[in-house]
C-alpha positions as CSV (number, residue, x, y, z in Angstrom):
1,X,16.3,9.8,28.0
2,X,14.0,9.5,31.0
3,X,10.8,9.6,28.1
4,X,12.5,6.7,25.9
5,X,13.1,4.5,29.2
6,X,9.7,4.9,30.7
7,X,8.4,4.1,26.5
8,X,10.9,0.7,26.8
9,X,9.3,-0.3,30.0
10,X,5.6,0.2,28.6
11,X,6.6,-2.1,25.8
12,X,7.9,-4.7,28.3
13,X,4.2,-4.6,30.1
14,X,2.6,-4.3,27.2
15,X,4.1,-7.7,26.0
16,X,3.3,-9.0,29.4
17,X,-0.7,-8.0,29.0
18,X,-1.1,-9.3,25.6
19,X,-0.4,-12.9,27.1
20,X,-4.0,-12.4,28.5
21,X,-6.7,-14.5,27.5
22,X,-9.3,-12.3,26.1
23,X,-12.1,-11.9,28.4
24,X,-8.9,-11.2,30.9
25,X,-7.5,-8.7,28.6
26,X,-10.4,-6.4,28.6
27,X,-10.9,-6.1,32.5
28,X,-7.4,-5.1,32.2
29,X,-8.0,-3.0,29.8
30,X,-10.9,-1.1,31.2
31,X,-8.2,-0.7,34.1
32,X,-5.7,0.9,32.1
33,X,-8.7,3.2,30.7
34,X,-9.5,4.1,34.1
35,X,-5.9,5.3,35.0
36,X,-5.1,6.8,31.8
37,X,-8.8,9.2,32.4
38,X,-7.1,9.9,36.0
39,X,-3.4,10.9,34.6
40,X,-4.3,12.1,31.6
41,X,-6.0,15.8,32.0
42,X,-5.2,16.8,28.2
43,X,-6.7,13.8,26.1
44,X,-9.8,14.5,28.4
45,X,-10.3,17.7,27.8
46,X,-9.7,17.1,23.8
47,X,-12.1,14.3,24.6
48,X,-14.6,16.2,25.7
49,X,-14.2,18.7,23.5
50,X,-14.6,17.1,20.6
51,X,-18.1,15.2,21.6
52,X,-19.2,18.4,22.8
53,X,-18.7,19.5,19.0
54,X,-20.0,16.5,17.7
55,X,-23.2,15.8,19.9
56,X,-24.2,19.6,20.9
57,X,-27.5,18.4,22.7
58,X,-25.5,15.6,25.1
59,X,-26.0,16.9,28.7
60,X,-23.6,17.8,30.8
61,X,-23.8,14.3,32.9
62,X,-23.8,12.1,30.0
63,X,-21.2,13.9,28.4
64,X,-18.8,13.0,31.6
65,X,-20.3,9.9,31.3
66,X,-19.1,9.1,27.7
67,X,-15.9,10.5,28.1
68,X,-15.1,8.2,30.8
69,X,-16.1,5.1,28.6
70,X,-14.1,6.6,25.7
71,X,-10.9,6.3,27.8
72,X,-11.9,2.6,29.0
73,X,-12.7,1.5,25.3
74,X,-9.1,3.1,24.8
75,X,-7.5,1.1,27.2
76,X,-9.0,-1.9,25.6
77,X,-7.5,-1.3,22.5
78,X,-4.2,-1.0,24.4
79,X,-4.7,-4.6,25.1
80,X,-5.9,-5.5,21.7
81,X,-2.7,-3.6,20.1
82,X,-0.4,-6.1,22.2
83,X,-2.7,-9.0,21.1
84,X,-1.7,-7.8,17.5
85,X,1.2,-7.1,17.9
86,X,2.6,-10.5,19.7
87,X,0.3,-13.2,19.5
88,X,0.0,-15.1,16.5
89,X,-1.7,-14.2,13.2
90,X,-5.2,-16.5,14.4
91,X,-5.4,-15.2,17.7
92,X,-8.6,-13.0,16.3
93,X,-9.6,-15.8,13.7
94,X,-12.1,-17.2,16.0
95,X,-13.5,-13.9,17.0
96,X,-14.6,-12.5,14.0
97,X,-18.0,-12.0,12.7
98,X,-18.3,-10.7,9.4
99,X,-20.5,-9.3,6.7
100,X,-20.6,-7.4,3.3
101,X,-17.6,-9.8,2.1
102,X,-19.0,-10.4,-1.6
103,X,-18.6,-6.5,-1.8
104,X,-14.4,-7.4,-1.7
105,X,-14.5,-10.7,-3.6
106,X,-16.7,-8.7,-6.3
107,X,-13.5,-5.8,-7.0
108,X,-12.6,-8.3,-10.5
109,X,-8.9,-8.3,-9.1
110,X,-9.0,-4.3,-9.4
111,X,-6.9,-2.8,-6.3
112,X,-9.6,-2.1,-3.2
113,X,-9.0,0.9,-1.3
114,X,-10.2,0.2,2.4
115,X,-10.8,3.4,4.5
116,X,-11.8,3.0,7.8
117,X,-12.3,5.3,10.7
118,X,-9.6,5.0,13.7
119,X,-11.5,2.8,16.8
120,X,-9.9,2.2,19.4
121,X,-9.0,-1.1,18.3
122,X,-7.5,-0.3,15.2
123,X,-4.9,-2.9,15.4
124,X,-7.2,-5.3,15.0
125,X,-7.8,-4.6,11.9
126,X,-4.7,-5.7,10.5
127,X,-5.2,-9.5,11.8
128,X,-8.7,-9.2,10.5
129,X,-7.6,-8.4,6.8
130,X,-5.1,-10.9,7.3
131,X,-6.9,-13.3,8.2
132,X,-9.4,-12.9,4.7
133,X,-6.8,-12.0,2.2
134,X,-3.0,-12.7,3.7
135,X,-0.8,-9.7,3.2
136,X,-2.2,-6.1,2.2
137,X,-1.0,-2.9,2.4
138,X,-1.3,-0.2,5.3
139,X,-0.9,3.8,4.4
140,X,0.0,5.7,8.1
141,X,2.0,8.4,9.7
142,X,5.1,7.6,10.8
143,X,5.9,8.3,14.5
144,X,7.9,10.7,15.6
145,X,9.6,8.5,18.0
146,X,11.8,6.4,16.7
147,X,11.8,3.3,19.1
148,X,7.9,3.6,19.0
149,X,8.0,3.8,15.2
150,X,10.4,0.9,15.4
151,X,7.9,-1.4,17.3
152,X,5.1,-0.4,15.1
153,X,6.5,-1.4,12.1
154,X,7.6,-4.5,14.0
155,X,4.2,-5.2,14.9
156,X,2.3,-4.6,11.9
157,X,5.0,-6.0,9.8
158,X,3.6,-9.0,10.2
159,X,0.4,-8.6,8.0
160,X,1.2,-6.0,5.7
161,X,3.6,-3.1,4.2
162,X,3.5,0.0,5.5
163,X,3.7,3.2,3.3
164,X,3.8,6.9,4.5
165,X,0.3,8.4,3.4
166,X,2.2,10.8,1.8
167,X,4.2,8.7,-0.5
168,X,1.3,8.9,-3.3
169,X,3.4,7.4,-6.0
170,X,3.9,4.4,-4.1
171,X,0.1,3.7,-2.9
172,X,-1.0,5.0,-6.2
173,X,1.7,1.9,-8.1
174,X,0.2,-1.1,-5.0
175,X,-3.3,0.1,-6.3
176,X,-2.9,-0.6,-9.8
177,X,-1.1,-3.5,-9.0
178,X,-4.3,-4.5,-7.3
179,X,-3.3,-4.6,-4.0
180,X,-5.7,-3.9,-0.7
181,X,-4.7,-0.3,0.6
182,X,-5.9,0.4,4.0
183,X,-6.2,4.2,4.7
184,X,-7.6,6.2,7.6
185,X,-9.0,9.2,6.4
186,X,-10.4,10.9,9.6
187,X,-7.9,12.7,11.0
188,X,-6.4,16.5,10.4
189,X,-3.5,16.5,8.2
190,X,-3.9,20.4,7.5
191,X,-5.3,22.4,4.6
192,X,-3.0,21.0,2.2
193,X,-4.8,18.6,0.0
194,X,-7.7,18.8,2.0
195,X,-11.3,20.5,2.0
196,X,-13.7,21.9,4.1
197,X,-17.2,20.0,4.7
198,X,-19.3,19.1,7.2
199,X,-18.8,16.2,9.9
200,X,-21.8,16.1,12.4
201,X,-22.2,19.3,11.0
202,X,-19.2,21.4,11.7
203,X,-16.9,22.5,9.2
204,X,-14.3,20.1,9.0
205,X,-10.3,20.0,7.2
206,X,-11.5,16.9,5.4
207,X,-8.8,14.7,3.2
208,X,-9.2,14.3,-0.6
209,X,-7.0,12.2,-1.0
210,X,-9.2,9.0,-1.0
211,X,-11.3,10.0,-4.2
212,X,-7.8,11.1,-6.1
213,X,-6.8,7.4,-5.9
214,X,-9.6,5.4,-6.5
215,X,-10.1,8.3,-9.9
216,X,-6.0,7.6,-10.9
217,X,-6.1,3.8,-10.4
218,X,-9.7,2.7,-11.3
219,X,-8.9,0.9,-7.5
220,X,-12.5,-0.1,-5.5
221,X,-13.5,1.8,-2.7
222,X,-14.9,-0.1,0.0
223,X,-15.4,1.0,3.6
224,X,-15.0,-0.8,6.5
225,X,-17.0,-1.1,9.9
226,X,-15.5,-2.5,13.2
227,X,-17.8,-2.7,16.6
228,X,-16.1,-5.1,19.6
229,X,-19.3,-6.6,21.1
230,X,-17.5,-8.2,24.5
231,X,-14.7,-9.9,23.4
232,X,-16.1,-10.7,19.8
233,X,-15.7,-8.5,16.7
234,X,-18.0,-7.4,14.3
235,X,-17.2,-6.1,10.7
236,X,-18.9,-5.2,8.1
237,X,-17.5,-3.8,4.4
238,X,-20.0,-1.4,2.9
239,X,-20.1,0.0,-0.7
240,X,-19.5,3.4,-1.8
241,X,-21.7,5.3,-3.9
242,X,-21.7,3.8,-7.4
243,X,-20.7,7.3,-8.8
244,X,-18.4,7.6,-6.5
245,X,-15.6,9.9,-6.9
246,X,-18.0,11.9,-8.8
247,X,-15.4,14.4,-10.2
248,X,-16.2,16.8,-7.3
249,X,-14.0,16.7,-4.4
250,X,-16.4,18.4,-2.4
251,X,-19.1,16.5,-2.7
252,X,-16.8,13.3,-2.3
253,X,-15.1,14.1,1.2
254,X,-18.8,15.0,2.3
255,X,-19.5,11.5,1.2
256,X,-16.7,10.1,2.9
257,X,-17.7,12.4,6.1
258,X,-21.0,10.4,5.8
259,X,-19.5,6.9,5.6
260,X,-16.9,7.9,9.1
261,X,-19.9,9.5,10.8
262,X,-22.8,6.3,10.6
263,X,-19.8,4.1,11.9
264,X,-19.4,6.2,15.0
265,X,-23.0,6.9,16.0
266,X,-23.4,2.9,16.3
267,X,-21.3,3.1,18.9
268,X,-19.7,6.7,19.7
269,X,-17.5,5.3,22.9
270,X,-15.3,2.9,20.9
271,X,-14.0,6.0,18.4
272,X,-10.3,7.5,19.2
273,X,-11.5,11.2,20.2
274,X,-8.3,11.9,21.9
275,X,-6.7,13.4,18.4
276,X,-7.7,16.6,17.8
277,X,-10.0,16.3,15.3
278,X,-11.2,20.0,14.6
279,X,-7.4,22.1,14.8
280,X,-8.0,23.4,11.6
281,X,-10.3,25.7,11.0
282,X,-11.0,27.2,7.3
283,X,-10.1,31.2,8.3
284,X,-6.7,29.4,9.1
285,X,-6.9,29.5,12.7
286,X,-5.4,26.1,14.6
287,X,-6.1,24.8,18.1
288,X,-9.5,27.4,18.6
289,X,-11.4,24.9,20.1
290,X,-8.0,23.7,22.0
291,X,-7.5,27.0,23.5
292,X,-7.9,26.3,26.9
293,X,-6.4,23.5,26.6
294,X,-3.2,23.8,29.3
């Protein structure tokens, strides 16, 4: 009771902050960041954890360093969920900069799968597409809160549906119909329909569930990049491999491991670390690299 009241009154702020102007917005932001590192000893130490993994040779100082920004670029993307959420579809229009689009306008009315790493400001994205193609189609987890899942459907209801990424049938039936699917393949959804291949080189429970759908629906598999520069956003749609799913899932989540990892070496500080990216391990162990977590 006490968990869903505190939830109800984040909600209330959160549509307070998003009536920020933008360069407003991400002081605030950067505020939140800074109170959520302070509060929040868990996410750190997954944080840390996980770029430890991921950038072995980072020094102990710059390590600290990055983590700190992570958890500012996070609270930005607090913001930017509220600007998505309750401003008006345009609010981004004006704040876009974007390249690769001919790679979209060239699909020949097939159905485009979208994957795309989760930023910080993943929100955005869905004002973005919006804005370039009016409604599309968004494959997610539900939450396991209900009022939270309530005001995220709310929210993102706006510019597109929103299917379970487990319902196959149903993403596999907006593909052929040649709708725009966007799916973020980068987090661990267990062994189950999954492989194991390298992501900055450590064995990873990698999904293969991108390459089933663009082999069932003959859909177009795009990727997408996202960088906030200031208050200004940059994105860029890139190609896959023209052979790509090449009949090996293997070989096609290692491709897909590629695409995730050169969007977050551009700029490592705006990628969500706080999930645990590396719970499962292939001997079947979970939560190893969690262990001391407390």
């Amino acid at each position: 009771m006490f968990t869903s009241y505190l939830l109800k009154v984040g909600l209330i702020i959160l549509n307070l902050i998003a009536l920020a102007p933008p360069k407003l917005g991400i002081k605030i932001g950067k505020f939140l960041g800074r109170v959520l590192y302070l509060m929040s000893k868990k996410r750190r130490y997954v944080t840390k954890t996980n770029l430890r993994t991921c950038f072995p040779k980072i020094n102990e100082e710059a390590l600290n360093e990055l983590v700190k920004q992570c958890f500012q670029e996070t609270g930005i993307g607090i913001v930017e969920t509220g600007w998505a959420w309750y401003r008006k579809v345009n609010f981004f229009e004006r704040r876009i900069k974007i390249s690769g689009l001919e790679i979209l306008n060239s699909s020949n009315n097939r159905g485009i799968l979208l994957t795309c790493a989760h930023h910080s400001m993943v929100d955005v994205v869905s004002p973005i597409l919006f804005s370039l193609f009016g409604p599309f189609v968004i494959s997610y987890r539900p939450n396991g809160n209900l009022l939270l899942e309530k005001e995220i459907k709310k929210g993102r209801a706006k510019y597109a549906d929103l299917v379970n990424v487990r319902s196959l049938r149903i993403l596999i039936k907006k593909l052929k119909t040649g709708n725009l699917v966007w799916f973020g393949p980068d987090q661990d959804m267990g062994p189950k329909g999954s492989v194991f291949v390298p992501f900055f080189n450590h064995p990873t429970c990698t999904v293969t569930t991108p390459s089933r759908l663009v082999e069932i629906t003959g859909a177009k598999p795009v990727h997408l990049q996202i960088k906030r520069v200031e208050d200004t956003y940059e994105v860029n749609f890139e190609n896959y491999p023209s052979d790509y799913p090449t009949g090996n899932v293997a070989k096609d989540a290692i491709i897909l491991n590629q695409k995730i990892e050169n969007t977050i070496r551009k700029i490592p500080s705006q990628y969500l670390w706080m999930h645990k990216r590396f719970k499962t391990e292939p001997n079947g162990n979970r939560d190893r690299l969690y262990q001391n977590l407390s």
